[in-house]
C-alpha positions in Angstrom: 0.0 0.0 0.0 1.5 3.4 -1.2 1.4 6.3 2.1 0.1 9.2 1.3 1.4 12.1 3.3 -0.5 14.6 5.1 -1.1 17.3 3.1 0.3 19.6 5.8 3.3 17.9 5.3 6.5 20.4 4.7 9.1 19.3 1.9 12.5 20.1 2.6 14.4 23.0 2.3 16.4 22.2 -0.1 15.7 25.2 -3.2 15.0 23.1 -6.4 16.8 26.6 -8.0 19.9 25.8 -6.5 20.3 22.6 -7.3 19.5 22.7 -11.2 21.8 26.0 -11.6 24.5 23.1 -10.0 23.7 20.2 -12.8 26.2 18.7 -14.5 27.0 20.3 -17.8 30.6 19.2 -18.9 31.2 15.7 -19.9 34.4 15.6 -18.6 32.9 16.0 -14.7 30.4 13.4 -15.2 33.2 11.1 -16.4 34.9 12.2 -12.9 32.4 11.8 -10.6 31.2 8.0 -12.0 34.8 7.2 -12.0 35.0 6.4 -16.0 37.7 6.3 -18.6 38.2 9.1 -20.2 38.2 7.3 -23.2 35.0 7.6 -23.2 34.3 10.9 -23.9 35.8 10.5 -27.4 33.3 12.7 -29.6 31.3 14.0 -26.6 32.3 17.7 -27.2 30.7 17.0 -30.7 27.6 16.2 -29.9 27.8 18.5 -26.9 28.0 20.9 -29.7 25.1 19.9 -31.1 23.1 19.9 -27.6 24.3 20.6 -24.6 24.6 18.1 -21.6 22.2 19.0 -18.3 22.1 16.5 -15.7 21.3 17.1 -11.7 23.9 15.8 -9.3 21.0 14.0 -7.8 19.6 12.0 -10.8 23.6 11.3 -11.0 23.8 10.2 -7.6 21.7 7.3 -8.7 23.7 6.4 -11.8 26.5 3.2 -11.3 30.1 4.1 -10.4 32.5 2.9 -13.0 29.8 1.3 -15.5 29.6 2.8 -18.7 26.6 0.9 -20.1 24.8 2.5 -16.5 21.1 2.5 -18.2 20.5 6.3 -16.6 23.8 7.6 -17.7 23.3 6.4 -21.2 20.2 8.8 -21.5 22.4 11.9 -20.3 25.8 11.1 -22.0 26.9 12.8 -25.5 28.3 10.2 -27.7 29.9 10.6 -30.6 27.3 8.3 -32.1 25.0 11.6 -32.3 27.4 13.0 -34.8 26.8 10.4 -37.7 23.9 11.3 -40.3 22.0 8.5 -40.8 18.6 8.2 -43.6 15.7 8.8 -42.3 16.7 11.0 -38.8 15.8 14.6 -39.4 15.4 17.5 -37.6 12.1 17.7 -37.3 10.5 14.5 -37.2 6.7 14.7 -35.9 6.8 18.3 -38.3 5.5 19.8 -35.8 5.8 23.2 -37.5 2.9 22.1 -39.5 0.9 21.8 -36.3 1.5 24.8 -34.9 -1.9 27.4 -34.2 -0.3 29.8 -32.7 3.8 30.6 -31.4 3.9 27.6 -29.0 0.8 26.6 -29.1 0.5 22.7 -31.2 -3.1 21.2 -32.1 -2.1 17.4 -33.4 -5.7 15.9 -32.1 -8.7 17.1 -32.4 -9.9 18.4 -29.0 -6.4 19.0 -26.8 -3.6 21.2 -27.6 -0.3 21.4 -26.6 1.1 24.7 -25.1 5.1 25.1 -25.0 5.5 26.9 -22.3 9.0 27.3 -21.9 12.2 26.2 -23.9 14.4 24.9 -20.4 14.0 21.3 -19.1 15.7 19.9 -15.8 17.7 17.6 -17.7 18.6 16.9 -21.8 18.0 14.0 -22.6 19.7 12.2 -25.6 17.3 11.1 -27.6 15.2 14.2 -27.0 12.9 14.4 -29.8 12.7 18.8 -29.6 16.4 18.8 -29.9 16.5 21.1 -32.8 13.4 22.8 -32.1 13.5 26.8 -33.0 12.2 27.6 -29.5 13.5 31.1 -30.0 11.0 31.4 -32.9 7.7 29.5 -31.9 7.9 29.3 -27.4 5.2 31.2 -26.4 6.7 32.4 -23.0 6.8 35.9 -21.9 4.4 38.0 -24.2 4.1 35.3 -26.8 1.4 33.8 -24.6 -1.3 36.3 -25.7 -1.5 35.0 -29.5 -1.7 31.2 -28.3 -4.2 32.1 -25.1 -6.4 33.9 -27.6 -5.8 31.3 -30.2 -7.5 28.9 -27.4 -9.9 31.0 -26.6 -11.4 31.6 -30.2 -12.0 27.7 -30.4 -14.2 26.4 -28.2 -13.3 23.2 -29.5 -10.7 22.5 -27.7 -11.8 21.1 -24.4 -7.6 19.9 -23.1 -4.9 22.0 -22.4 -1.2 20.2 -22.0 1.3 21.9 -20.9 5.1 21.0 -22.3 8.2 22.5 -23.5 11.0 21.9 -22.8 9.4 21.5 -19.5 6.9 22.9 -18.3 7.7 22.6 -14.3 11.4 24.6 -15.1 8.6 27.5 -15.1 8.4 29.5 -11.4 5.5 28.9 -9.3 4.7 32.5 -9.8 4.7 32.3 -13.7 2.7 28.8 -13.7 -0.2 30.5 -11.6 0.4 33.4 -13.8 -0.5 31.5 -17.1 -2.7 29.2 -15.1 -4.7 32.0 -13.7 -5.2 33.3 -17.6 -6.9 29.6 -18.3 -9.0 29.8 -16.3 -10.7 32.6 -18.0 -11.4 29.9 -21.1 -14.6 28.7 -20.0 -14.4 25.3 -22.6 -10.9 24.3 -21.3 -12.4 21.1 -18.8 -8.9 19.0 -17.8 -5.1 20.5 -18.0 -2.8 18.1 -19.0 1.3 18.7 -17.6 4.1 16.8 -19.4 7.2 16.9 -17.4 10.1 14.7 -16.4 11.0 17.1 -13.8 10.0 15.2 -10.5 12.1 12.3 -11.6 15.5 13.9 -12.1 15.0 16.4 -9.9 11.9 16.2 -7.1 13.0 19.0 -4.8 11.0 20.5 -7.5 7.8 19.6 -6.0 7.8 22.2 -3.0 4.8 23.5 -1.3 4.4 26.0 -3.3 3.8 24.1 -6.2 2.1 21.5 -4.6 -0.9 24.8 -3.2 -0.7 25.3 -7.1 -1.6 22.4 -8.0 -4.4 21.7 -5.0 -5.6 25.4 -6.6 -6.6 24.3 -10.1 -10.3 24.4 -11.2 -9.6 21.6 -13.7 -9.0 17.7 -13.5 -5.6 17.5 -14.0 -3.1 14.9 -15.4 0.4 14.8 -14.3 2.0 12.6 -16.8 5.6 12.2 -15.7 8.5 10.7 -18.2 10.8 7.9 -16.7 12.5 5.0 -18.8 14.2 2.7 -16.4 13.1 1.8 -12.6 16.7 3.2 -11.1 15.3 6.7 -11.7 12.6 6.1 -8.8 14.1 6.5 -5.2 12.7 7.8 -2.6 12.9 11.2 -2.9 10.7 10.6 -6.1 8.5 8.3 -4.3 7.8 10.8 -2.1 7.2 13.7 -4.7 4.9 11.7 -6.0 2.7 10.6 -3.1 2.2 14.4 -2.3 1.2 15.1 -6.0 -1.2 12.0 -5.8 -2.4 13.6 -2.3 -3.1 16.6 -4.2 -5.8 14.9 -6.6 -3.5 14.8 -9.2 -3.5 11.5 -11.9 -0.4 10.2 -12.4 0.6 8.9 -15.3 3.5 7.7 -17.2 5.6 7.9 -20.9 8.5 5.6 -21.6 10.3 5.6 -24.8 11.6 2.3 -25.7 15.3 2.5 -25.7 18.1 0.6 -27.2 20.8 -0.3 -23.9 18.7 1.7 -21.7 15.0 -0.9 -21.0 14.8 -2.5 -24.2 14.2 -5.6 -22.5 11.3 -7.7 -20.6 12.8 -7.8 -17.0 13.8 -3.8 -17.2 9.9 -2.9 -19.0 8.8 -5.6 -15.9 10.1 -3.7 -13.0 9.6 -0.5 -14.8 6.0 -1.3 -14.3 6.1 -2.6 -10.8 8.2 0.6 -9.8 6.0 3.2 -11.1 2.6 1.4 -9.6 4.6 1.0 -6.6 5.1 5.3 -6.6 1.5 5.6 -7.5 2.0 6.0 -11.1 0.2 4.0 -14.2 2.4 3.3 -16.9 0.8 5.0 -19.9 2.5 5.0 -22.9 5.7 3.0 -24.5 7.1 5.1 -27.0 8.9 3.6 -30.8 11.8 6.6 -30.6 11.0 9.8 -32.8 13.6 9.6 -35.6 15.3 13.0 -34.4 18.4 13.5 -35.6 21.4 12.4 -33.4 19.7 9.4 -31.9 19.7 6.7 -34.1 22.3 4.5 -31.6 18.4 4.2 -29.5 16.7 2.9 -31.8 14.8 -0.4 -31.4 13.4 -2.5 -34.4 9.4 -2.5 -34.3 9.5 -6.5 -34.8 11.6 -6.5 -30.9 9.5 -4.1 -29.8 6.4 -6.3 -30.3 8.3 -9.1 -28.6 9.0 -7.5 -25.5 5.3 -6.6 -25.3 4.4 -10.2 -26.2 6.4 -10.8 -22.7 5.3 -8.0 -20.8 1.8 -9.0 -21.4 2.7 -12.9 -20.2 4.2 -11.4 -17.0 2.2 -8.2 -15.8 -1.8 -7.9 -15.2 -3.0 -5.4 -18.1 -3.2 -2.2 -16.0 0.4 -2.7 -15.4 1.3 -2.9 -19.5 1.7 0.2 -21.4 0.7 0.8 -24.4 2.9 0.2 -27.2 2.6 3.9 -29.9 4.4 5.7 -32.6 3.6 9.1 -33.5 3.5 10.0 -36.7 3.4 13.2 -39.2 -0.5 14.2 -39.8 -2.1 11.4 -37.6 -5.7 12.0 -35.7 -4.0 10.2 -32.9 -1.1 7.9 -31.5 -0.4 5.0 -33.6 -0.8 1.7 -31.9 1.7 -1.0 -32.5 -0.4 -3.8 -33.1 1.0 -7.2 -31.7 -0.3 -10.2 -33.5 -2.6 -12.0 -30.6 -3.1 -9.0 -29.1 -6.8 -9.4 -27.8 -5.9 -12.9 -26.4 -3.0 -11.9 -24.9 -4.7 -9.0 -22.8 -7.9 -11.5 -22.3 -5.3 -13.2 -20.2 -3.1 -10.8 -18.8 -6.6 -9.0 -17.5 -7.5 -12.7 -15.9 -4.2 -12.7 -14.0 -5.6 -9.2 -12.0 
C-alpha cells in the first residue's frame, strides 16, 4: 500500500533553484564523478556541440560508479554516435511546425492542444525528440502567450490543455499560476494536462508552493511524468509523488523504448512494478522519434512487439503500457499492433 502524506506535510528545504543552476554540464565532470575512462568521452564535445549536456547531481547520484553501459547515464551522456547522419533521422520529425496554431501553441488531435510553455528542461536528454526545435522562434513564454491564449480561446473546441516545452515545471511557481490564472478565463478548457520529467531527475521541484498550485486548479488534471528505467525512482521521487497524488492529481507515465537503456522484458517488468509501486500508471511506450542524433536508441518494431508479447505474459494489463508511434498528420497515437493482441490481454486481465 502506497502512504500518502498529510497534506500539511513540509518538503524540505532544499531550493529546487539551486540545485539545477549546479547540474552537471561538462562531460568531462560526469566522467569524474562515476569514476570512468576518459576514453570515453571521445566525440562527446561533438555532440555537446550539437546539444548541450544537463544532468542534476542527484539523478547522477543514482547512476553506477565505474559502469559505462549505467542505463541512466546512457540517457544523459553525448556520444559521438549523435554525430553520424544516418537516412531517415531529421530534424524535425513529428513536423511539428505544420501543427503549430499559434507561437507555442500545437493542435495534433482534435480536442487537446499542446502549449510550449518554456524552452528549459531539468535535464537533456539524448534522444530528445525537440532537440533542434526553434524555440526562439515558436515558445510562447513571456508575451508570446497572448496569441496562443487567444488562439484557445477563439475555439471552443478544444476542451484539453497540456502543458510541455521543454518543461513545463522549469517554469516559477509565480509564472505557472500566472499562465494558469489566464486559463481559467477559457470557459471550454475542462482537464489541463502537464508533461514533465522534472519530478524524476530532480523532485525538490515539488515544493509546497507548487504543490498549493496544484491543490488550486479548477480543472481535472493529469500529471503525466517521463521515466525509462526503474533506477530513476528512489525515494525522494516516491515521495514527490505521493504528495502530488495527495493533491488529486492522476499520475501517469511515458516511456520511450530505448536501445541499452529498457529495451528488455525484466527492465519494462520492473519499470511497471516501480511506477505502480510510486503511485504512477504506466501510460505510454514510446517507438523513438527519428530525431536527428539518436539513431544508436533505436529499437526494431519486430523486438519491440516481442517485448510486449512478454510483458503482457508477465504483468496484469493495467500494469502494460501501451505500445505507440507518433506520426506526421495522424488523428492520434499509432498503436503497435501485436499479432494476438486481444488474447493476450484477455489473459493478462484474468491474471488481475
Amino acid at each position: 500500500m502506497i502512504s500518502t502524506p498529510p497534506l500539511t506535510r513540509q518538503r524540505s528545504a532544499i531550493s529546487w533553484q539551486r540545485e539545477l543552476a549546479q547540474a552537471v554540464s561538462d562531460p568531462a565532470e560526469l566522467c569524474r564523478l562515476l569514476e570512468l575512462d576518459p576514453q570515453l568521452l571521445a566525440g562527446s564535445e561533438a555532440a555537446r556541440a550539437q546539444f548541450h549536456l544537463r544532468v542534476p547531481r542527484g539523478f547522477v547520484r543514482r547512476m553506477r560508479r565505474g559502469d559505462a553501459a549505467d542505463p541512466l547515464l546512457r540517457q544523459v551522456l553525448p556520444l559521438a554516435a549523435e554525430c553520424a547522419e544516418i537516412e531517415g533521422f531529421v530534424g524535425d520529425p513529428l513536423d511539428e511546425q505544420a501543427a503549430m496554431r499559434a507561437p507555442g501553441l500545437l493542435q495534433k488531435y482534435h480536442g487537446r492542444a499542446l502549449l510550449i510553455a518554456t524552452e528549459a528542461c531539468a535535464v537533456h536528454c539524448r534522444y530528445c525528440f525537440r532537440r533542434e526545435f526553434p524555440y526562439s522562434d515558436t515558445h510562447s513564454g513571456g508575451p508570446r502567450w497572448a496569441a496562443a491564449l487567444e488562439a484557445l480561446a477563439s475555439d471552443p473546441s478544444i476542451t484539453e490543455l497540456i502543458l510541455s516545452g521543454g518543461d513545463p515545471l522549469s517554469l516559477s511557481n509565480v509564472r505557472l499560476a500566472q499562465l494558469t490564472d489566464e486559463l481559467r478565463q477559457i470557459p471550454h478548457l475542462r482537464r489541463l494536462r502537464l508533461h514533465t520529467r522534472t519530478p524524476i531527475v530532480l523532485p525538490e521541484r515539488i515544493d509546497d508552493a507548487l504543490l498549493d498550485w496544484l491543490a488550486s486548479l479548477p480543472w481535472p488534471t493529469a500529471m503525466v511524468v517521463h521515466c525509462n528505467h526503474a533506477n530513476e525512482i528512489d525515494a525522494p521521487v516516491r515521495e514527490a509523488m505521493a504528495l502530488v497524488r495527495a493533491r488529486g492529481v492522476t499520475l501517469l507515465n511515458q516511456s520511450v523504448l530505448l536501445a541499452g537503456v529498457n529495451d528488455s522484458t525484466p527492465a519494462l517488468t520492473t519499470l511497471s512494478e516501480e511506477l505502480w509501486a510510486a503511485g504512477i500508471l504506466p501510460y505510454y511506450l514510446h517507438l523513438l522519434d527519428p530525431v536527428r542524433g539518436t539513431a544508436h536508441f533505436s529499437v526494431t518494431e519486430s523486438h519491440a512487439v516481442r517485448l510486449m508479447r512478454e510483458l503482457m505474459s508477465h504483468l496484469p494489463g493495467y500494469l502494460v503500457p501501451r505500445l505507440v508511434r507518433e506520426s506526421p498528420g495522424a488523428p492520434s497515437k499509432t498503436p503497435v499492433l501485436v499479432s494476438g493482441w486481444d488474447t493476450l490481454h484477455s489473459l493478462s486481465q484474468r491474471r488481475c
